[in-house]
C-alpha positions in Angstrom: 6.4 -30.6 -19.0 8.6 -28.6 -16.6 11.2 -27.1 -18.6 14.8 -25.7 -16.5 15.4 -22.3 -16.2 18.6 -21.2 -18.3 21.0 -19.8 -15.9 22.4 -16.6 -17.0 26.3 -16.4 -18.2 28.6 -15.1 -15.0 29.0 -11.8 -16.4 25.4 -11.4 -16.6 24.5 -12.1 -12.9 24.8 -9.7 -10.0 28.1 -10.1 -7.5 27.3 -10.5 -4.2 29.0 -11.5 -0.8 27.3 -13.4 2.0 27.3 -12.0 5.5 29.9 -14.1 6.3 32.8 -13.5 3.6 32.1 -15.8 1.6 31.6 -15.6 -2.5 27.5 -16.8 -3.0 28.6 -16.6 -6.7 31.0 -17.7 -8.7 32.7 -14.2 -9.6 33.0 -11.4 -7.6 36.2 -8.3 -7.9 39.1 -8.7 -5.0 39.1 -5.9 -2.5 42.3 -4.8 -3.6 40.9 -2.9 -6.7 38.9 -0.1 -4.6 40.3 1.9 -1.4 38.7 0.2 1.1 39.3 2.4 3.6 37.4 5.3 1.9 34.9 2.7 1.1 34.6 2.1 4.7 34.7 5.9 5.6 31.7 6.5 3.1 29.5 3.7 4.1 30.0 4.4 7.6 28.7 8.3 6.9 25.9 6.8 4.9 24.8 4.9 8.4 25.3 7.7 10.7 22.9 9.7 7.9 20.5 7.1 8.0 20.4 6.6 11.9 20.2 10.7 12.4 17.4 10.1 9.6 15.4 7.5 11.4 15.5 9.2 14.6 14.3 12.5 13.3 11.3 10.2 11.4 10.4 8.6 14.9 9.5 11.9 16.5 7.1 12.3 13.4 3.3 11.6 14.7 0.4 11.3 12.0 -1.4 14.2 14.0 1.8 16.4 12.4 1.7 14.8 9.3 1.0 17.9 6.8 -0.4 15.6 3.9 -2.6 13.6 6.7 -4.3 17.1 7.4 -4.6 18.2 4.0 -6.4 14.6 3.0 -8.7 14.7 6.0 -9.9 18.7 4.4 -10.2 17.1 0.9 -12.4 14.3 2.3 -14.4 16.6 4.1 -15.0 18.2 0.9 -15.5 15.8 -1.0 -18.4 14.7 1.6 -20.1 18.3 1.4 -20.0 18.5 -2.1 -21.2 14.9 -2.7 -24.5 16.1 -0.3 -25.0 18.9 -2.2 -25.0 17.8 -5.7 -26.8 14.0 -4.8 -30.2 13.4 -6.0 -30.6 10.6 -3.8 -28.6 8.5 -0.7 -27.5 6.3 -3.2 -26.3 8.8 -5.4 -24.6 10.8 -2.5 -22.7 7.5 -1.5 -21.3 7.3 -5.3 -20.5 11.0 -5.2 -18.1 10.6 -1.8 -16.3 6.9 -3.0 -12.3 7.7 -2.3 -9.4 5.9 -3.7 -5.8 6.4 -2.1 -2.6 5.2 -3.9 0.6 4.3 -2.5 3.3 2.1 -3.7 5.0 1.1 0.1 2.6 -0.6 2.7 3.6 0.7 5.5 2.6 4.3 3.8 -0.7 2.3 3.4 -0.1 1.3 6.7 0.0 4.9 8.1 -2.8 6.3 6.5 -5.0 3.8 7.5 -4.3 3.4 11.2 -4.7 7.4 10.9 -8.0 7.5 8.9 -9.0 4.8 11.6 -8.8 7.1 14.6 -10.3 10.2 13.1 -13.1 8.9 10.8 -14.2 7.9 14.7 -13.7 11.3 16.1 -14.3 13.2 13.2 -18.4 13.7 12.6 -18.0 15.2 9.6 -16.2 12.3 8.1 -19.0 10.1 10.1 -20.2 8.8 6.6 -16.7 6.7 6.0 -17.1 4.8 9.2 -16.9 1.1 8.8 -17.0 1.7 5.3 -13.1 2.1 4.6 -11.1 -1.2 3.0 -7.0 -1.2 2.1 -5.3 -3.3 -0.2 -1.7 -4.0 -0.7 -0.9 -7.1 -3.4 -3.1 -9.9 -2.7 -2.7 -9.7 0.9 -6.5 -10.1 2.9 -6.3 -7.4 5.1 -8.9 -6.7 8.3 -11.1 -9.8 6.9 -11.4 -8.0 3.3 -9.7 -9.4 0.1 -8.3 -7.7 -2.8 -11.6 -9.0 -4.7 -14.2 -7.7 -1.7 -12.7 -4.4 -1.6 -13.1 -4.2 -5.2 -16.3 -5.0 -5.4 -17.5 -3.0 -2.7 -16.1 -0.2 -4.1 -17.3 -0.4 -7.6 -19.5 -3.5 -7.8 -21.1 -2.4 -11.5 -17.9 -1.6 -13.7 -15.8 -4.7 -11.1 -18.5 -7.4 -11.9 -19.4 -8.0 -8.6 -23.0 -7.4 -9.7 -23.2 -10.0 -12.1 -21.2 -12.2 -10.4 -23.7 -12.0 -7.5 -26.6 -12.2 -9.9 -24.7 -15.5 -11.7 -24.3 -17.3 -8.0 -28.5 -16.7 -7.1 -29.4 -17.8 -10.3 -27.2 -21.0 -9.7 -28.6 -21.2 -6.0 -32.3 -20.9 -7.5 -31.4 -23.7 -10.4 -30.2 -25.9 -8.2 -33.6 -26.0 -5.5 
């Protein structure tokens, strides 16, 4: 059984305007209590901040991008000392496994079309070709889902292994 949601009391939802003057809620303060004029002046200085703002960000190139330089020395690093301390390939490949966090997805966005270009340039970071996945929400992204990318990436502790192991079993059972 579907049950309404309560809509809050008046003074507990937000005030807005619509982009063409007109109330989208039942309460909102007249334009008389503030100075709109400073309002005005003071939004208008916040836009010509932000324009100046975008335009000095659209000069920015990833090849600049201090933190982009510093993460491609940390991987190559991280792929040195992963050689030197493996027993094994497999072990090696566990050593070097990289996760990257953002919280925006066009940050995501930027590191990846940048890892893209030099993980194909780059041989010392020849071991992550082909073998890089993103994920932002539940979005499938370059043919890989939320689920494949975590299972690729840790397949024991993710339960891709049993899961795999569950589904021949089935496939087997049902010959």
């Amino acid at each position: 059984m579907n049950t309404p949601t309560p809509t809050p009391a008046p003074e507990a939802r937000p005030h807005f305007v619509d982009n063409r003057g007109g109330n989208t809620l039942d309460h909102t303060d007249p334009a008389s209590l503030y100075s709109v004029k400073a309002l005005r002046k003071d939004v208008q200085a916040d836009r010509d901040l932000l324009a100046r703002m975008n335009q000095r960000a659209a000069h920015v190139k990833p090849d600049q991008d201090p933190k982009l330089a510093v993460l491609v020395e940390e991987l190559v690093r991280i792929v040195k000392h992963a050689k030197d301390e493996a027993s094994m390939a497999d072990d090696e490949r566990q050593k070097r496994k990289v996760l990257v966090f953002s919280f925006y997805e066009d940050t995501v966005d930027w590191i990846e079309a940048f890892l893209d270009c030099v993980l194909e340039r780059d041989k010392r970071l020849a071991c992550y070709r082909g073998h890089m996945a993103s994920v932002v929400g539940n979005e499938v992204r370059h043919g890989v889902s939320r689920r494949d990318a975590i299972w690729g990436f840790a397949p024991q502790s993710s339960g891709a292994l049993a899961h795999a192991l569950h589904c021949l079993q089935r496939d087997i059972r049902s010959r």
